[in-house]
C-alpha positions as semicolon CSV with decimal commas, in nm:
position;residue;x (nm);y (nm);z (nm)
1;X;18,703;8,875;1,821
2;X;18,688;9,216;1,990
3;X;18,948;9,415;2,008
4;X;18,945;9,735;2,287
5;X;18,922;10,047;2,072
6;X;18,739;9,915;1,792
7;X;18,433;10,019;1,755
8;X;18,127;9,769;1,802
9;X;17,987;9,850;1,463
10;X;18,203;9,679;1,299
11;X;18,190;9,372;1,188
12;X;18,453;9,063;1,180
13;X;18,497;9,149;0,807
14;X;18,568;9,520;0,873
15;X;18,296;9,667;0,774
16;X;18,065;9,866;0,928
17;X;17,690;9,726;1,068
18;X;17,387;9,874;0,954
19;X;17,202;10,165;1,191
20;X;16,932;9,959;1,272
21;X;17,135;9,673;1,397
22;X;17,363;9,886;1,635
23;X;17,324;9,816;2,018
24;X;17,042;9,931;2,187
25;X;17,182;10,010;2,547
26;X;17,479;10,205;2,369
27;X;17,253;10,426;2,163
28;X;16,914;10,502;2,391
29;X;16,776;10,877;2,401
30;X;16,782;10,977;2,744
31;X;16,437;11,127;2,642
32;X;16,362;10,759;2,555
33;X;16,458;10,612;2,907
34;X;16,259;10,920;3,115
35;X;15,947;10,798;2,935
36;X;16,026;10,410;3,001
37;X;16,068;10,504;3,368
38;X;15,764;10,718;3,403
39;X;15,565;10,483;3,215
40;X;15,705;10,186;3,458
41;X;15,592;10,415;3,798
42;X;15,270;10,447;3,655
43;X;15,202;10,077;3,587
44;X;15,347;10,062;3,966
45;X;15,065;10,265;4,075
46;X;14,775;10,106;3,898
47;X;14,878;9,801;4,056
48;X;14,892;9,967;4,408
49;X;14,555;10,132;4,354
50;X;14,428;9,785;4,255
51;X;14,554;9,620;4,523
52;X;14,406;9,866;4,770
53;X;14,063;9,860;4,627
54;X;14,068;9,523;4,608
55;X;14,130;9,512;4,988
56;X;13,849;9,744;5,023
57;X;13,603;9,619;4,822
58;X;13,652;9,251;4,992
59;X;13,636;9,433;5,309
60;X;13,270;9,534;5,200
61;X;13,159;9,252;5,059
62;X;13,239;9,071;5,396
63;X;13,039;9,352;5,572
64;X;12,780;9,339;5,344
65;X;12,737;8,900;5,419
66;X;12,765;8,974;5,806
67;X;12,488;9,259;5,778
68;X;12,282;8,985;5,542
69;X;12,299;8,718;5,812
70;X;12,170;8,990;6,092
71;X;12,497;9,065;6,261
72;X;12,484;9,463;6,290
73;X;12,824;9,615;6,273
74;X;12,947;9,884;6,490
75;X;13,238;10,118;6,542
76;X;13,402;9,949;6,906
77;X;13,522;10,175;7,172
78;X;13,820;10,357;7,145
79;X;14,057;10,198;6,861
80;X;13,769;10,265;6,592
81;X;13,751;9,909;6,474
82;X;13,430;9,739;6,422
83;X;13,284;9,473;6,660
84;X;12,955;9,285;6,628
85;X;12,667;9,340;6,805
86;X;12,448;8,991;6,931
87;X;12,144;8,934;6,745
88;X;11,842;8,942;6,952
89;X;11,734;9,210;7,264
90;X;11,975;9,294;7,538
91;X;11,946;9,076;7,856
92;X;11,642;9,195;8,094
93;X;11,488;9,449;7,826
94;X;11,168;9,208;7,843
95;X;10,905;9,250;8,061
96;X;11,073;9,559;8,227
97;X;10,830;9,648;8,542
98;X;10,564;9,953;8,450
99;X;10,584;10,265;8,671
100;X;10,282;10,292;8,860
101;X;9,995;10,473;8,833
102;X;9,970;10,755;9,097
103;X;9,667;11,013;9,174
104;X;9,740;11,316;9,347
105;X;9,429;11,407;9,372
106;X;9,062;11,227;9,497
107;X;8,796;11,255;9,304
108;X;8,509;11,470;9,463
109;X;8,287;11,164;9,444
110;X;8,534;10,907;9,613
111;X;8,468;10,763;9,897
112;X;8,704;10,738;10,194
113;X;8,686;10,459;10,454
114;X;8,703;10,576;10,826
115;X;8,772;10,356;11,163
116;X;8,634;10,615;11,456
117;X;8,655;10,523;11,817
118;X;8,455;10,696;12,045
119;X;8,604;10,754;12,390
120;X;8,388;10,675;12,674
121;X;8,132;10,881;12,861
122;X;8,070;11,067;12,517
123;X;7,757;11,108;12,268
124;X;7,789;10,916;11,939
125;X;7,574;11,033;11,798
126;X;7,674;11,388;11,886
127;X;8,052;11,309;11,761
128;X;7,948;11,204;11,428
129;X;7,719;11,496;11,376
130;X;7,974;11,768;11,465
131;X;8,260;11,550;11,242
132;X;8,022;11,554;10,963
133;X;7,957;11,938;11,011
134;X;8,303;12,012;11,053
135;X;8,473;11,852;10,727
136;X;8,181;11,939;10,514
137;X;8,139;11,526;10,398
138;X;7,811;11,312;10,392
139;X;7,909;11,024;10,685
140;X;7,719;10,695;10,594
141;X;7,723;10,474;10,929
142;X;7,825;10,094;10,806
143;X;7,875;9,917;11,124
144;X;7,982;9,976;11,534
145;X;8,116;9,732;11,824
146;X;8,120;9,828;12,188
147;X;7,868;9,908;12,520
148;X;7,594;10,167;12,539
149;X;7,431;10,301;12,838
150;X;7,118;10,494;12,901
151;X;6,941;10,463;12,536
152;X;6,655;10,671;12,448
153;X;6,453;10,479;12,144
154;X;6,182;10,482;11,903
155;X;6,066;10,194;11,830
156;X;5,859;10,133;11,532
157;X;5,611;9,867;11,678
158;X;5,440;10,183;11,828
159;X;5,421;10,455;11,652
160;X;5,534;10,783;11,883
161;X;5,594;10,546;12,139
162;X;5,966;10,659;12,287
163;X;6,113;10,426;12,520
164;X;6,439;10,451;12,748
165;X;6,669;10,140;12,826
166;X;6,869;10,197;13,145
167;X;7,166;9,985;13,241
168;X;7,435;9,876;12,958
169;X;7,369;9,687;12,613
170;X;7,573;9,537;12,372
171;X;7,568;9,694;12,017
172;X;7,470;9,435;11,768
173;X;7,377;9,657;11,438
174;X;7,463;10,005;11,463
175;X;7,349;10,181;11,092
176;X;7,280;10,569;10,975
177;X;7,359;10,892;10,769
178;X;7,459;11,244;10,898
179;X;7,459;11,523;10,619
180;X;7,611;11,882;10,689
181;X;7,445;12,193;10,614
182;X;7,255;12,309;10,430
183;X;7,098;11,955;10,455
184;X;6,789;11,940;10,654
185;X;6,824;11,726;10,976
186;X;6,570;11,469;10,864
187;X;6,834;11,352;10,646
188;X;7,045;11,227;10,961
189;X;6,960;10,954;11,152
190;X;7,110;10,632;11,359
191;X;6,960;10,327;11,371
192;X;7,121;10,075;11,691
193;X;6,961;9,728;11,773
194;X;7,121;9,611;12,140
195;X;7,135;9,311;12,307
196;X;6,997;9,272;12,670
197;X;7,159;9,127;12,994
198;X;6,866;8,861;13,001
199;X;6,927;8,787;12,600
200;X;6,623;9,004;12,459
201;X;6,698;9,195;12,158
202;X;6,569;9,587;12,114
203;X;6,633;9,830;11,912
204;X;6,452;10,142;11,699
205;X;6,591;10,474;11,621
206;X;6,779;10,660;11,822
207;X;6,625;11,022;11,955
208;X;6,802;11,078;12,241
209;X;7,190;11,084;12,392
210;X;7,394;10,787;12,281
211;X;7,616;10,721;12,529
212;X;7,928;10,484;12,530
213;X;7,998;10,277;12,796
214;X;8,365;10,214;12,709
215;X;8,490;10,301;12,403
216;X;8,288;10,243;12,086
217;X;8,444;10,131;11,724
218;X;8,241;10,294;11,413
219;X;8,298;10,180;11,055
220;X;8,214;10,419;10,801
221;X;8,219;10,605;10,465
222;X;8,272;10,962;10,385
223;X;8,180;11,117;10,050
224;X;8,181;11,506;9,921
225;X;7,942;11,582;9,718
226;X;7,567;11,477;9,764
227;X;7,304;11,576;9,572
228;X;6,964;11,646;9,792
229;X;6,669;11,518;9,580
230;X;6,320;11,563;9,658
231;X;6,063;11,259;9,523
232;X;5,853;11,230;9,425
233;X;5,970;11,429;9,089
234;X;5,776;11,662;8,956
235;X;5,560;11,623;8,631
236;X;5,842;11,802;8,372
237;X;6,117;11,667;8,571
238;X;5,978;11,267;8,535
239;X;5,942;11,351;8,152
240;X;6,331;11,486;8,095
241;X;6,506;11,310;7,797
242;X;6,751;11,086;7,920
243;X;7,098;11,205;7,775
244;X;7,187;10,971;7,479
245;X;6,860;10,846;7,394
246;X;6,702;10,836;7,098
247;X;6,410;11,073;6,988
């Protein structure tokens, strides 16, 4: 039985207990207990540090199975967490409309369409000529509607035989070319076929004032650049390699 004031190492029989048997907690080293307390804070922190890699290495692993089934991960706005992006393209990035094509500038060889009306009392033939002259274009005649008075003709059923039509005709086929200089004027010409009051049909080439009885509607072409060829071609000419031929 213990008795306050006697020492714990002895024994019931009064004698003293060996060293190794005397109680631990009584006797430690305080040297002893620093190293049992560091050694406990660093098993505390292995665990931490395995707990937190843990967390992050799950945390990859699930990124790495989303990015595997072709969800693409990326940082949302803002709070820096990390949404998913829909597979597949946006909405309306198919078949977005294509900007169109746009020249600035005509080709030298284009042609341009033309819708002239020629006021009445005045020369056609006179109005194309000079509009041809002025703007430097070939003018290639493709059609005409309206009343003609007063037409001077040649008519090609007798050669150098020039007749004049008096009264007003009808324009049925109205055809032709006008060149500007340096073009010689045999290269310009109007061809008209008119319709009579009684029904007859004449026409022929015109060599004399074309007037229009009310106004006239031309169709035609313009083009730039013409090239003024003379045929037949002479001997060397006819025998020119064509480019891209063989020998």
């Amino acid at each position: 039985m213990y008795s306050p004031g006697v020492d714990r190492s002895v024994a019931a029989h009064g004698r003293p207990l060996p060293h190794p048997f005397l109680t631990r907690d009584l006797h430690l080293h305080p040297h002893h207990q620093f190293q049992n307390h560091q050694q406990q804070n660093s098993e505390d922190e292995q665990s931490g540090n395995g707990n937190l890699n843990g967390g992050q290495k799950r945390e990859h692993d699930e990124i790495t199975t989303e990015s595997a089934e072709g969800k693409e991960l990326i940082p949302a706005d803002g709070d820096g967490e990390i949404g998913r992006r829909p597979r597949g393209r946006p909405a309306g990035s198919k078949n977005k409309p294509k900007p169109p094509i746009i020249i600035t500038r005509d080709s030298a060889n284009a042609l341009r369409s033309h819708v002239m009306e020629i006021a009445n009392g005045c020369d056609i033939m006179e109005s194309v000529s000079t509009f041809a002259r002025r703007r430097q274009r070939g003018v290639c005649i493709l059609s005409g509607t309206g009343t003609v008075t007063n037409v001077t003709l040649r008519q090609p059923a007798s050669p150098g035989a020039v007749v004049t039509l008096h009264g007003r005709f009808e324009i049925l086929s109205l055809s032709g070319s006008f060149l500007p200089p340096p073009a010689p004027p045999a290269a310009s010409g109007l061809t008209i076929y008119l319709a009579g009051g009684q029904g007859q049909v004449v026409g022929g080439s015109v060599v004399g004032p074309l007037l229009a009885s009310g106004p006239v509607v031309v169709m035609a072409a313009s083009f730039g650049n013409a090239a003024y060829e003379r045929l037949p071609l002479e001997e060397d000419e006819g025998q020119a390699p064509v480019p891209g031929s063989g020998p």
